[in-house]
KOLZAKE-999739 format. One record per residue (C-alpha): residue number from 1; residue in three letters; z, y, x. Coordinates in pm, whole numbers, plus 50000, padded with zeros to 5 digits. Example, Ala and Ser with C-alpha at 12.3 -4.5 7.8 and 13.67 -1.06 7.14 Angstrom:
2
n->1; res->Ala; Z->50780; Y->49550; X->51230
n->2; res->Ser; Z->50714; Y->49894; X->51367
***
This chain:
144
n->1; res->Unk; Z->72758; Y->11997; X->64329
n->2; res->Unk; Z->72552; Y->12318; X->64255
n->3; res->Unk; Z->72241; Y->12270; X->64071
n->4; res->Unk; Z->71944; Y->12483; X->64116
n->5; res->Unk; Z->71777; Y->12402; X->63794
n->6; res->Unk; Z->71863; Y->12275; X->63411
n->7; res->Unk; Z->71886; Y->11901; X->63457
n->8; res->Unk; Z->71686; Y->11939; X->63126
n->9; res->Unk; Z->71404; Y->12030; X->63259
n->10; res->Unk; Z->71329; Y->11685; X->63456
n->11; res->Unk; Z->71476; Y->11492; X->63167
n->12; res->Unk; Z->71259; Y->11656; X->62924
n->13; res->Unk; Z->70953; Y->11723; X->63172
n->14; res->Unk; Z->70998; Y->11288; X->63254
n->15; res->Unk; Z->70993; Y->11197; X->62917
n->16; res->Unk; Z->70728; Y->11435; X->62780
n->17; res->Unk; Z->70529; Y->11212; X->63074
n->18; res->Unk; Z->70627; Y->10897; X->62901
n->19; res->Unk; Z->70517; Y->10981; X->62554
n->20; res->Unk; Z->70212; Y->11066; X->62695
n->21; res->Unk; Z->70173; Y->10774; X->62909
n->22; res->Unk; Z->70278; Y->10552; X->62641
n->23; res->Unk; Z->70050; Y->10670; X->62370
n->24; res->Unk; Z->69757; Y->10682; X->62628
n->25; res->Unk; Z->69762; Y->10288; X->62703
n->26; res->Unk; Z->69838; Y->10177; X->62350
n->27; res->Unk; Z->69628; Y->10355; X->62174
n->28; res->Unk; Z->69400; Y->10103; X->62173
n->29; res->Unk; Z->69632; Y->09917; X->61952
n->30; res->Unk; Z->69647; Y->10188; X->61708
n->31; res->Unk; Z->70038; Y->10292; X->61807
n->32; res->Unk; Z->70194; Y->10601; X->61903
n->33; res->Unk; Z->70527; Y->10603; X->62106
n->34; res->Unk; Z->70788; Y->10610; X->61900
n->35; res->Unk; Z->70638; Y->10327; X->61708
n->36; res->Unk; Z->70660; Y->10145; X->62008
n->37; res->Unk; Z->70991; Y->10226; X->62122
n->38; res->Unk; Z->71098; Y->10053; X->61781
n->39; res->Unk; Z->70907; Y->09750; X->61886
n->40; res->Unk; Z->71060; Y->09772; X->62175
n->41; res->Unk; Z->71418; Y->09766; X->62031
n->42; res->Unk; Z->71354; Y->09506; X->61804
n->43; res->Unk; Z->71165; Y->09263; X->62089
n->44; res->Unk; Z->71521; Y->09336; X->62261
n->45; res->Unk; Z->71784; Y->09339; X->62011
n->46; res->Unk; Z->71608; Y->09110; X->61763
n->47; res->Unk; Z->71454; Y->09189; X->61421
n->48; res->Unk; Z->71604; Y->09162; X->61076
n->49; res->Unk; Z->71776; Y->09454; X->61088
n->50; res->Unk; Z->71796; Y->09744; X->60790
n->51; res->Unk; Z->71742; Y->10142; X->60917
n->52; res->Unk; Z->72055; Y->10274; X->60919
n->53; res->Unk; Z->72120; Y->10038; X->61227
n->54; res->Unk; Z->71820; Y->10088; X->61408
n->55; res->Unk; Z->71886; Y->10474; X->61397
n->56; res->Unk; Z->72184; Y->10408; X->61541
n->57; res->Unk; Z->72099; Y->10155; X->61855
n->58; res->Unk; Z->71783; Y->10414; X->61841
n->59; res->Unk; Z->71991; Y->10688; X->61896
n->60; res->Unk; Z->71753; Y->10885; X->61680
n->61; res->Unk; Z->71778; Y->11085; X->61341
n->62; res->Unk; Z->71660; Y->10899; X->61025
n->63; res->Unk; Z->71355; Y->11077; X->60987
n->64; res->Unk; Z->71205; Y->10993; X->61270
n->65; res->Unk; Z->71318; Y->10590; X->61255
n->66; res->Unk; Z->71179; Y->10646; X->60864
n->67; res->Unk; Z->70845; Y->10764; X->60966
n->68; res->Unk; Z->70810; Y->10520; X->61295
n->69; res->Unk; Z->70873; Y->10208; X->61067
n->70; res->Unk; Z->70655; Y->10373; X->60751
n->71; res->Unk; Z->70360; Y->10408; X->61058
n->72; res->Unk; Z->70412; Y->10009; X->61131
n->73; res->Unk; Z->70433; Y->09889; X->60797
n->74; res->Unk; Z->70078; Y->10065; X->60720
n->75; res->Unk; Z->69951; Y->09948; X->61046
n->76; res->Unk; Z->70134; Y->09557; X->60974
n->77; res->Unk; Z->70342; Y->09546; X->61223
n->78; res->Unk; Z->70655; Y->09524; X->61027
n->79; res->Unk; Z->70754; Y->09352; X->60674
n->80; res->Unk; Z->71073; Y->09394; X->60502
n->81; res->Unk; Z->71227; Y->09138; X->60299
n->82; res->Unk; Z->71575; Y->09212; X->60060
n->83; res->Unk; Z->71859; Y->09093; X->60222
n->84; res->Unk; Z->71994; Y->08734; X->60109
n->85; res->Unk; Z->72366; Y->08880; X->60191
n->86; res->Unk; Z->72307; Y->09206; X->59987
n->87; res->Unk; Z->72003; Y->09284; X->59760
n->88; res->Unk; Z->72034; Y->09600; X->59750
n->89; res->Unk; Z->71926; Y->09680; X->60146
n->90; res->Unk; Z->71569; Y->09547; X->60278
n->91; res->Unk; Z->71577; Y->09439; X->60620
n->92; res->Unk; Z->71266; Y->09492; X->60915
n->93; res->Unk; Z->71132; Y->09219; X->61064
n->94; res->Unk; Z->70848; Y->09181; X->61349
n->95; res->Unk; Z->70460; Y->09056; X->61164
n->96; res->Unk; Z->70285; Y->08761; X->61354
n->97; res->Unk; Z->70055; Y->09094; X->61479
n->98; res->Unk; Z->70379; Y->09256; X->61651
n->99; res->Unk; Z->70464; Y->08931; X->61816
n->100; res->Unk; Z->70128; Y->08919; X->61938
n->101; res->Unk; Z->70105; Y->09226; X->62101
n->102; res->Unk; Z->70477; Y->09197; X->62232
n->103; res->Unk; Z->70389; Y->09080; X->62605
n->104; res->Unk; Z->70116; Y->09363; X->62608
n->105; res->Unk; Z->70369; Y->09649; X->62480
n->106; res->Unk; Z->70625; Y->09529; X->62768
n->107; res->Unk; Z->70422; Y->09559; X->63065
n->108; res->Unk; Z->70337; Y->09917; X->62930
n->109; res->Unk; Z->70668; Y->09989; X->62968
n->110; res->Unk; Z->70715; Y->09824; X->63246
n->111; res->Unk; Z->70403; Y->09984; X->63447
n->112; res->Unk; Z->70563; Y->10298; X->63326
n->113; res->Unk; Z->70923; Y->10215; X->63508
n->114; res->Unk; Z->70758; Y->10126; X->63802
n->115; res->Unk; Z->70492; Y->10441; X->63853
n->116; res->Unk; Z->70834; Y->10676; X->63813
n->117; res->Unk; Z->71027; Y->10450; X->64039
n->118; res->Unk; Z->70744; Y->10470; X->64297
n->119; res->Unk; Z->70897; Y->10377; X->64649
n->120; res->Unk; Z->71267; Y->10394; X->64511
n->121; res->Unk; Z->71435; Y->10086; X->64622
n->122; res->Unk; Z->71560; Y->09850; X->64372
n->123; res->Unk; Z->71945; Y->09926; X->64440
n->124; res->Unk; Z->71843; Y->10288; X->64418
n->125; res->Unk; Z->71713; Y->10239; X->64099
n->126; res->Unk; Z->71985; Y->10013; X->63907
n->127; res->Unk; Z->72243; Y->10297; X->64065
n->128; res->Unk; Z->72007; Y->10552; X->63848
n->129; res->Unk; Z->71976; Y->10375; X->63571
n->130; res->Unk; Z->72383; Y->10268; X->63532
n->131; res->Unk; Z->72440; Y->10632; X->63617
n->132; res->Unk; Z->72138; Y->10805; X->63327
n->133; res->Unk; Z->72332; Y->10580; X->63073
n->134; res->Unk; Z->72699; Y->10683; X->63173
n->135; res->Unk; Z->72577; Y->11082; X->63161
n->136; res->Unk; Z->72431; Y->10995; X->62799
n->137; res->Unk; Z->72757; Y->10833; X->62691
n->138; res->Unk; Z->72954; Y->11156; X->62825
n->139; res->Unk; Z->72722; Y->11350; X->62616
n->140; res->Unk; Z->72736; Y->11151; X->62333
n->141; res->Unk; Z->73079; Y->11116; X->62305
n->142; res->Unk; Z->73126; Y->11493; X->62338
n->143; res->Unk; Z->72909; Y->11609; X->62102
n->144; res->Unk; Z->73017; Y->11377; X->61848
***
């Protein structure tokens, strides 16, 4: 298949969208997008988790996981707490206020999916989605 364009263009042009979109309807709430995304991750994947893993399910650098969870600390939406296991490594964990806010910073993301899916169908979409995720693994995995 011939393309006519850099496929990152749209990938970049799509998410520039997002950050915008994102910071737009939780502002309100005082958070900015990658903050969210890390509330996101830890909604999913569970909290109680130290940075180096979180830049890695993140798929970030450390800086920017640093500054995202230095932003919600200052804002109390995270606490850390020393590990029990190891003392030397402080763990994140969700504050009552994330929790509260949880359902709210979902359906933002979830309004978000569904204006860029538009009239897609469903099948359409999880065929997309499997296939975004296998092109990041290929990309990963070769520029590791």
């Amino acid at each position: 298949m011939l393309i006519d364009a850099p496929i990152g263009k749209w990938i970049s042009r799509l998410y520039k969208h997002h950050e915008q979109f994102i910071d737009e309807k939780l502002k309100v709430y005082n958070l900015k997008h990658s903050e969210a995304n890390l509330l996101m991750h830890l909604y999913r994947d569970k909290d109680g988790v130290n940075q180096e893993v979180l830049t890695a399910n993140l798929g970030v650098d450390k800086a920017t996981v640093s500054r995202a969870v230095k932003g919600l600390l200052k804002k109390s939406y995270l606490f850390r707490q020393r590990s029990l296991e190891d003392g030397r490594v402080n763990l994140i964990f969700l504050s009552e206020k994330a929790e509260g806010i949880k359902l709210i910073v979902r359906k933002v993301y979830q309004d978000w999916f569904d204006f860029i899916m538009g009239d897609i169908p469903d099948n359409e979409a999880k065929v997309m989605l499997r296939n975004l995720k296998k092109m990041y693994n290929f990309a990963q995995n070769d520029l590791s």
